[in-house]
TIBA-447751 format. One line per 8 residues: number of its first residue (from 1); their letters; for each residue x, y, z of C-alpha. Coordinates in steps of 0.25 Angstrom, whole numbers, m for minus. Last residue first. Layout:
NUM	A	X:Y:Z; ...;
This chain:
284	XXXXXXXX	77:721:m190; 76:735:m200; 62:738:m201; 52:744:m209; 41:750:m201; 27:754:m209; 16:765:m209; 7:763:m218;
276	XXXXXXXX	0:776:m226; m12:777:m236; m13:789:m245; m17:782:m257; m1:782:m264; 3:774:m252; 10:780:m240; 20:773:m231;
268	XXXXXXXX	23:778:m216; 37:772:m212; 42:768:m198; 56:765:m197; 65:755:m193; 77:759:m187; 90:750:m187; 98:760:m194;
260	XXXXXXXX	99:755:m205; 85:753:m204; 82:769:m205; 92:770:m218; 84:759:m225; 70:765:m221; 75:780:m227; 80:771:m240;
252	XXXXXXXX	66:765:m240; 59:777:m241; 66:784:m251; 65:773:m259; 49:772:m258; 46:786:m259; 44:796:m247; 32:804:m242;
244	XXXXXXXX	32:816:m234; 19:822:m230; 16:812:m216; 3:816:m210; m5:803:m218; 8:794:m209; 0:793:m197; 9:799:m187;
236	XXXXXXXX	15:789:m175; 28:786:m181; 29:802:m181; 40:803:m170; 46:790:m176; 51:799:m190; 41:795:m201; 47:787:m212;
228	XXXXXXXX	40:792:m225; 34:783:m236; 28:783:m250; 22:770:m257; 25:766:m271; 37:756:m268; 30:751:m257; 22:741:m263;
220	XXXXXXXX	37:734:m267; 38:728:m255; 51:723:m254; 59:735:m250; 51:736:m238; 50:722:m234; 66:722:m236; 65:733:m224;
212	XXXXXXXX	56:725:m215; 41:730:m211; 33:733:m202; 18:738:m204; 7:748:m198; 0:754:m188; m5:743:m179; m10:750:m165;
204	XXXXXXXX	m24:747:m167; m20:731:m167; m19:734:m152; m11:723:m147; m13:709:m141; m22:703:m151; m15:706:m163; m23:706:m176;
196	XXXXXXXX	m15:704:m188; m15:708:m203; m4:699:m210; 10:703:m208; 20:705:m220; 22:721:m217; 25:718:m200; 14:725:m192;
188	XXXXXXXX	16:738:m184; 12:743:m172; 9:757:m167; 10:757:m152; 4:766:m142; 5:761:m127; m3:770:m115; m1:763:m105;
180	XXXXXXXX	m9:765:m91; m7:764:m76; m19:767:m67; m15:774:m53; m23:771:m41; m13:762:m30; m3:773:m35; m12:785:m30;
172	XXXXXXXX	m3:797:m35; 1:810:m25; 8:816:m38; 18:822:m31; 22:808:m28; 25:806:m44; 39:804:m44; 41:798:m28;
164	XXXXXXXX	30:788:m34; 38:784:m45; 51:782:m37; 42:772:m29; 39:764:m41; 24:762:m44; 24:769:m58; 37:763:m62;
156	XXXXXXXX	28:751:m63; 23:755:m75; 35:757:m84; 43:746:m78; 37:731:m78; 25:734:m86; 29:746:m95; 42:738:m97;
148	XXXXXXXX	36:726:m102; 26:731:m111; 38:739:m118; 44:726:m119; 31:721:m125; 30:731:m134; 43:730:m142; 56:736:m142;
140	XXXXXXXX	67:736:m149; 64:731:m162; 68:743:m170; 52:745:m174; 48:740:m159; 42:728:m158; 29:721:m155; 31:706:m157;
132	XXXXXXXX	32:703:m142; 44:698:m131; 55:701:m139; 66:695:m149; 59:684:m151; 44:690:m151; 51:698:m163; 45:687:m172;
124	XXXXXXXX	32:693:m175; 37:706:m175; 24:717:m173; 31:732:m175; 29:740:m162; 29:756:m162; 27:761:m148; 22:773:m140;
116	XXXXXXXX	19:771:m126; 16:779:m113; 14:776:m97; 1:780:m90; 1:782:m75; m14:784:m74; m20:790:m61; m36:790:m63;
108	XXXXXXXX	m41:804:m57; m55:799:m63; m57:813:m72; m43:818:m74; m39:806:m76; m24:806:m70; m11:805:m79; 4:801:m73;
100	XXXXXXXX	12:797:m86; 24:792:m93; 31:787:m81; 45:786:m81; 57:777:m78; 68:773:m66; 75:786:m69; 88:786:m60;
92	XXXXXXXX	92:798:m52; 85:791:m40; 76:783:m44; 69:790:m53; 56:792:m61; 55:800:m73; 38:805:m75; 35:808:m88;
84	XXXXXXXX	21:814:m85; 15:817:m73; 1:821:m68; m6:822:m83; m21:825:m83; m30:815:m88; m44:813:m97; m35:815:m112;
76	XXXXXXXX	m34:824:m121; m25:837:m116; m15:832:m105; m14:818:m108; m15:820:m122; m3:829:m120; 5:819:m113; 1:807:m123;
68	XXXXXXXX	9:818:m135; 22:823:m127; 24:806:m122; 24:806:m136; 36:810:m139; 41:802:m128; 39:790:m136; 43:796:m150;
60	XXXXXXXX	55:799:m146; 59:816:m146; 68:821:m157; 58:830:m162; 57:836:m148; 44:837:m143; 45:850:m133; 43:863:m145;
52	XXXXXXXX	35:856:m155; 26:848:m144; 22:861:m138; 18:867:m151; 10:853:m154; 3:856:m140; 0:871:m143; m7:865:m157;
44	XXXXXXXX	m16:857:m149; m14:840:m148; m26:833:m154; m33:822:m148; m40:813:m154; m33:801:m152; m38:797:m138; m27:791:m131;
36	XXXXXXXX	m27:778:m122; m22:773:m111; m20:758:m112; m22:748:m99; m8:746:m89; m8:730:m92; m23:725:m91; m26:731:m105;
28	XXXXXXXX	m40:736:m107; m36:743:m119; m33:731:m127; m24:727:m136; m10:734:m132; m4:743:m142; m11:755:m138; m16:764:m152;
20	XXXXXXXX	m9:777:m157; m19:787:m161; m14:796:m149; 2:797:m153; m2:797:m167; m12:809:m166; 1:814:m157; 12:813:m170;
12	XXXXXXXX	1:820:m178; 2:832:m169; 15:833:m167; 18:832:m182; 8:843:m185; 15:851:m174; 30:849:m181; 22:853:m193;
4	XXXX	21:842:m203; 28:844:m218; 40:837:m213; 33:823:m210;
């Protein structure tokens, strides 16, 4: 990505923040229903200048784009931000926080709207070690478990009396208030897996493939292909803005030092016709 601005990179990085798809099937979901982003928004130049100097390049990919749902909040979108990032306590102890407070500017509607941004790899048999197939890339996490905490913690925080001493200046209707999830995931398949339809997730949010490192040095159609390892801040980029391109070799000994370090990364591959896939290799 070297040969990108810092503000090209900003701006591609919040096209991939909008364009990505909710994980959940349905958009009428009877658990906190989907807010949803138009992708057409486009962030002005005094935005990306703003984003240079408070985005720390060092910043995780989640709360990084807590800067990019913000700004549509505030610039493309029918609401107007009350609170934002609110810490609550109990005494000196943080007991959690709320992503959003946002109103309709037209209806009034209160929505307390909590934020996601995951990447999940489908792993038939991880059922035995967790409670879904959806899994993080280092096997740590997986949706149902962030499913669980939304429901049993995140959104009840809401309702806790230490909330409300928070947000009493706000003079909020509890009995009226809407609570939303906004929940972007890119998924990804394993290589060997025939084309599937799943019935309980958005097949919208399927980007790409998973794969094991002896998969990858088996298969000898990538031996002519090109390739770069984005860092995870640009996981969400479609791979056409990427310049640099690696061989083969080169490739594989960047994703052999990254597995021996128990990270698996995301690589963007590039056939001599321009098309891209973007693929995980990992180390478990």
């Amino acid at each position: 990505m070297q040969t990108l601005s810092i503000n090209q990179r900003f701006a591609y990085q919040y096209e991939g923040f909008l364009k990505g798809q909710d994980i959940r099937a349905s958009q009428n979901e009877a658990f906190h229903p989907p807010f949803l982003t138009n992708s057409k928004s486009i962030p002005s130049e005094t935005t990306l200048n703003t984003w240079e100097k408070t985005i720390s390049p060092r910043l995780v990919l989640g709360k990084r784009v807590e800067y990019f749902m913000s700004y549509y909040l505030k610039n493309n979108s029918p609401y107007k931000v009350l609170a934002q990032n609110i810490q609550i306590f109990n005494k000196k102890t943080t007991i959690g926080e709320l992503d959003f407070v946002i109103q309709h500017t037209d209806t009034q509607q209160i929505i307390h709207l909590e934020q996601v941004y995951k990447f999940y790899l489908y792993v038939p048999d991880a059922t035995l070690y967790h409670k879904d197939p959806w899994i993080g890339p280092n096997y740590k996490d997986s949706f149902q478990q962030k499913m669980d905490k939304l429901t049993q913690k995140q959104f009840p925080l809401l309702y806790q009396e230490e909330t409300k001493k928070a947000l009493e200046h706000l003079e909020l209707d509890y009995s009226m208030i809407q609570q939303k999830l906004s929940f972007k995931a890119a998924l990804f398949l394993p290589f060997k897996m025939a084309a599937n339809t799943f019935k309980t997730i958005n097949n919208k949010s399927i980007e790409g493939l998973w794969m094991r490192l002896e998969d990858f040095e088996q298969n000898k159609l990538f031996r002519d292909r090109q390739f770069f390892i984005p860092e995870k801040q640009d996981w969400g980029l479609h791979p056409k803005y990427n310049s640099t391109w690696f061989s083969y070799p080169t490739i594989l000994a960047q994703i052999q030092t990254s597995l021996a370090k128990k990270r698996a990364p995301l690589c963007w591959l590039k056939t001599a016709e321009n098309d891209y896939q973007k693929l995980f290799v990992v180390w478990w």
